[in-house]
N, C-alpha and C positions, 0 to 999 in steps of 0.2 A: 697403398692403404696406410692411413697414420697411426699412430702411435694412441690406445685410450687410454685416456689419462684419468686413474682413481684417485677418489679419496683417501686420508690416513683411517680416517674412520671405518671406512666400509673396507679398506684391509684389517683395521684388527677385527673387522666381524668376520669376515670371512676367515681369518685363521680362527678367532675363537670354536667357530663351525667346524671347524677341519680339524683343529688338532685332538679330538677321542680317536677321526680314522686313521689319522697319522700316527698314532701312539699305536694302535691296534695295528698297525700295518711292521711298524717296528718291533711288535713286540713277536710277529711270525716271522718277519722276513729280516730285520734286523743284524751286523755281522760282529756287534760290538756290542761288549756287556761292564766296561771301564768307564761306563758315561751313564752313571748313575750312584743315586745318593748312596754315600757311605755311612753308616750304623759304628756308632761307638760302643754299643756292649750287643751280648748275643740274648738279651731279656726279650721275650717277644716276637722272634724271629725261629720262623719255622723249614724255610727254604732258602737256596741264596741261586742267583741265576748262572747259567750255565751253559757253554757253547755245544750243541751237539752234532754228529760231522760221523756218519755212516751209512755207507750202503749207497755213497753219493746226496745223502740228504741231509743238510745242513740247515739247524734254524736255533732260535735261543730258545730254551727251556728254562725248569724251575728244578733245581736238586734238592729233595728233602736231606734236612741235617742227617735223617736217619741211616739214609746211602753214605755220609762223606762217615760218619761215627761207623760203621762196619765194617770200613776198611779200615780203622784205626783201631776198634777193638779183634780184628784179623791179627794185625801189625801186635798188640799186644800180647794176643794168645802165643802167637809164635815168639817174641820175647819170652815171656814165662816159660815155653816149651823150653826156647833155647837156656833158661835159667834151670829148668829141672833139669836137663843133659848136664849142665856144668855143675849144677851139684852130684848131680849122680857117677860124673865122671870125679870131682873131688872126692868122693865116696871110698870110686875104686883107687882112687889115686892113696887115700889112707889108708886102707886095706894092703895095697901093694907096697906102700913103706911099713906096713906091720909084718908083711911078707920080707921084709928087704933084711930084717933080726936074722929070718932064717933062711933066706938065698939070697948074697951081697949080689949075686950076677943076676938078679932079676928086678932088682930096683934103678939100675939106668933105662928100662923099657918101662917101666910104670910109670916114672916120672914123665917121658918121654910122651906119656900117652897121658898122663897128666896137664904137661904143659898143651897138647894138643885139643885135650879138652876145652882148657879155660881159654885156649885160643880163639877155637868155635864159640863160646861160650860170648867174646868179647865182641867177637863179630856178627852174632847175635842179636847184642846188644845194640851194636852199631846200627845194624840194619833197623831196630825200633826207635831209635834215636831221631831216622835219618824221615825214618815214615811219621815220627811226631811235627819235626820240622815240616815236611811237607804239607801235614797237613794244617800246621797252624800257619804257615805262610800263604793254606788257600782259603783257610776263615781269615786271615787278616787281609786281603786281598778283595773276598767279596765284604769282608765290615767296609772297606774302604769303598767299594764300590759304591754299597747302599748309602754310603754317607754321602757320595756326590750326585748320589741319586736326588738324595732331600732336599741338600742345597738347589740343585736345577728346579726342583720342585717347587722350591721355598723363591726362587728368583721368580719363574714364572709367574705365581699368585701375587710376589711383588708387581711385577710390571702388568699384569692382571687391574689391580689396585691401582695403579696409576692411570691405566687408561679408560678406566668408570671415574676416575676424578677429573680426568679432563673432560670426559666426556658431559659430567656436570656442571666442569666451568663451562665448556662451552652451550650446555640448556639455558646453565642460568645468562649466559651474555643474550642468550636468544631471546629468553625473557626478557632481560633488561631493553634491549633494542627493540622491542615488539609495544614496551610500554613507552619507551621515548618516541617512539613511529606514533602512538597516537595520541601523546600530549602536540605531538606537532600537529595531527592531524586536527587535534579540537583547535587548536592558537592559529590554525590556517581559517578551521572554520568561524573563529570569532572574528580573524581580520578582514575575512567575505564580507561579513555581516556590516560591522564597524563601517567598509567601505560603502558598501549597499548605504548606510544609512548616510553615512558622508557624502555621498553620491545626490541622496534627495535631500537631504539639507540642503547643499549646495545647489542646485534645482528649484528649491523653494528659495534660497537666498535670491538666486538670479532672477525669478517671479518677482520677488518682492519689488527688488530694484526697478526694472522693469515696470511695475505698477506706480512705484514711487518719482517714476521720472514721468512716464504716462501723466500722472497728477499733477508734478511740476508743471511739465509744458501746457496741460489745460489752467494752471494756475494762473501761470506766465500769460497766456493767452484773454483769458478773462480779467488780470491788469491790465495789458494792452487795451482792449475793449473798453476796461471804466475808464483806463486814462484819456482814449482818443472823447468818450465822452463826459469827462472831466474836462477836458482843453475844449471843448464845443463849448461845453457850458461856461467854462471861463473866457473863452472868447465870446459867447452874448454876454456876463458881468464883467467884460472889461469894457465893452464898448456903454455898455450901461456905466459905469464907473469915468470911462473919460469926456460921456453926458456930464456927469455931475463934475466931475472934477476941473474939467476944460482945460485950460493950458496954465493952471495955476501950479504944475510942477510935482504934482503927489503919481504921476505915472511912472512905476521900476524903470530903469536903465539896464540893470542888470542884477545876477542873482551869485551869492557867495552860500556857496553849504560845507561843512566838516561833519562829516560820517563814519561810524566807525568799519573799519575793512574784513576785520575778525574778531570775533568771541569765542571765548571758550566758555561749553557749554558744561551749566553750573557756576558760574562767575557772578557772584552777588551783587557785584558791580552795576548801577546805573548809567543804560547807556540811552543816549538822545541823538536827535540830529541837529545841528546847529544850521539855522539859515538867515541870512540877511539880504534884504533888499536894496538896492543902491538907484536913487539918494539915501539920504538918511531921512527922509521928509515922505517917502513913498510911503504908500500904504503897506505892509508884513500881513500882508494875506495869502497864504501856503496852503498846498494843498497834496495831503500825503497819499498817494495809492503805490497799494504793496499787496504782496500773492497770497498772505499770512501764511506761507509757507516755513521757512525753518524760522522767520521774528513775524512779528505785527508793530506795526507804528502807529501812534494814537494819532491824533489831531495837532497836539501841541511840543511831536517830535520824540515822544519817546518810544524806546523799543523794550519787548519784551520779545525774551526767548522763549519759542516754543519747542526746537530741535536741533539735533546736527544737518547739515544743510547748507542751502542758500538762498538768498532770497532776493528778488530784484524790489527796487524801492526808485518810482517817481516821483520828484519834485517838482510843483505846480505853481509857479505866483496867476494868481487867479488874476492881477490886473493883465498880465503881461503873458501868457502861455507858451508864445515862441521861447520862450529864455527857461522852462521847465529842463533839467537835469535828470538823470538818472543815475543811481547808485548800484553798487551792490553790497550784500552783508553775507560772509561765512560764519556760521554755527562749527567750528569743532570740537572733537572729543577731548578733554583735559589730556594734556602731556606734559613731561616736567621739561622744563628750556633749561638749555645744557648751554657751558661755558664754552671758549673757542679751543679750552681743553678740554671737551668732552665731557666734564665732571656737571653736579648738578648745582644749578644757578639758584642762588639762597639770597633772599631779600635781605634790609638793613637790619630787621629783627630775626634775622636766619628762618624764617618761613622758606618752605619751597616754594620758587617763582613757577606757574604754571602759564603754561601757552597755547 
């Protein structure tokens, strides 16, 4: 079986609990009475403890002061007794030198019995001396007791003391961690949410896209469509055109265009398409089809932005339709054009150059 393993907490409760019976068990069964607080004057004190041991039955008791003072005023009485004999024997002892005037041979036995007296008389004395002692070395013995009574007493309440203030610090650390447990619990539940909505944003972004490419390709789709009949119809006004024109030399050769490949959107900039018909003697009759998707091109080649994007753009010479080009135009976002150090590319008037 192993070992269980307590807390320090739930030991000091359980001593707290325990020690009235431990105290009450000591205080009948107990073999030792030197382990307890010592008292420094006798103001206040009506008992002092006390081993008792007869009859085979041994346990600690309480001696009133008034038992240990009657064997001291005993020890007294018999002092004074013994002082009245030694006066009484000084008495006889002057009396037997008043006798000694008138019998020289009966004054060596009075003195005699003289000195015998105050001999008794000293050892008397002795003997109240011995009993003062004794009994002030067994009040100075239980003062001392009682004093290390207090102090045990006074440590206890100390460590008493100490262990309700741990036990506070450790409520209050509980609190403390019980309120940081649910700041985290709310900062979890905001970044749920946060997510959750990041989540359908992101869903709606990829809709959108989605929608917006959807509409490209039917854009895309619906140029191809005008342009195949844009080239129909410019193939009947070409052959209408080389009716009239005949072999006098006004029929295109071939077709030059410059287009621009990117805008950045917001660029106040005028952009167009340039195109030329070769000879120089051909008729410049062009014909613009575009998605109006991220630009629109007018008639006479110019572009307007409408978005970020792309947009495909057919070029038509209406005499000549096989020789039609196709371009393409990106729409991007403003960014600023960085040097081939990284740093930011600033026009001849230090404007930021945007790309």
């Amino acid at each position: 079986m192993g070992q269980i393993q307590t807390a320090q907490i739930e030991l000091e409760a359980l001593c707290a609990r325990l020690a009235p019976v431990f105290m009450e068990y000591l205080r009948t069964h107990g073999t030792a009475v030197d382990r307890i607080e010592t008292a420094t004057t006798l103001d206040g004190i009506t008992s002092l403890p006390a081993r008792y041991s007869l009859g085979g039955v041994e346990k600690n008791v309480l001696a009133p002061l008034g038992l240990l003072r009657a064997g001291v005023d005993d020890a007294i009485g018999s002092c004074t007794s013994a002082t009245a004999d030694a006066r009484a024997a000084a008495a006889g002892a002057n009396a037997a030198a008043a006798k000694a005037d008138k019998a020289a041979e009966d004054c060596d036995e009075a003195r005699q019995e003289a000195e015998d007296a105050a001999l008794r008389a000293d050892e008397a004395a002795g003997r109240v001396d011995d009993a003062i002692k004794s009994a002030n070395d067994t009040v100075s013995e239980l003062l001392a007791n009682e004093a290390e009574r207090q102090l045990n007493e006074q440590e206890r309440e100390r460590a008493e003391q100490e262990r309700d203030n741990r036990e506070a610090q450790r409520m209050s650390a509980e609190r403390e961690r019980a309120a940081a447990e649910g700041e985290r619990a709310a900062a979890e539940t905001l970044r749920v949410s946060a997510e959750a909505r990041r989540v359908k944003s992101e869903s709606g972004r990829v809709e959108a896209e989605q929608l917006r490419e959807s509409k490209f390709n039917e854009s895309v789709k619906s140029a191809e469509a005008a342009a195949m009949e844009a080239i129909n119809a410019a193939g009947e006004c070409r052959t209408v055109t080389e009716q009239i024109q005949g072999i006098a030399g006004y029929i295109p050769t071939s077709l030059e265009c410059d287009a621009p490949q990117c805008i950045t959107l917001g660029n106040t900039h005028e952009f167009a398409i340039a195109v030329r018909l070769l000879p120089e003697k051909a008729a410049q009759n062009i014909l613009f089809l575009g998605d109006d998707g991220a630009v629109s091109v007018a008639p006479d080649g110019k572009i307007t932005v409408n978005r970020a994007g792309e947009s495909v753009i057919h070029i038509v010479p209406v005499a000549r339709v096989e020789l039609f080009k196709t371009v393409r135009i990106r729409v991007a976002e403003p960014a600023m054009a960085l040097t081939a150090a990284g740093s930011v590319r600033l026009s001849g008037s230090g404007g930021i150059i945007l790309r």
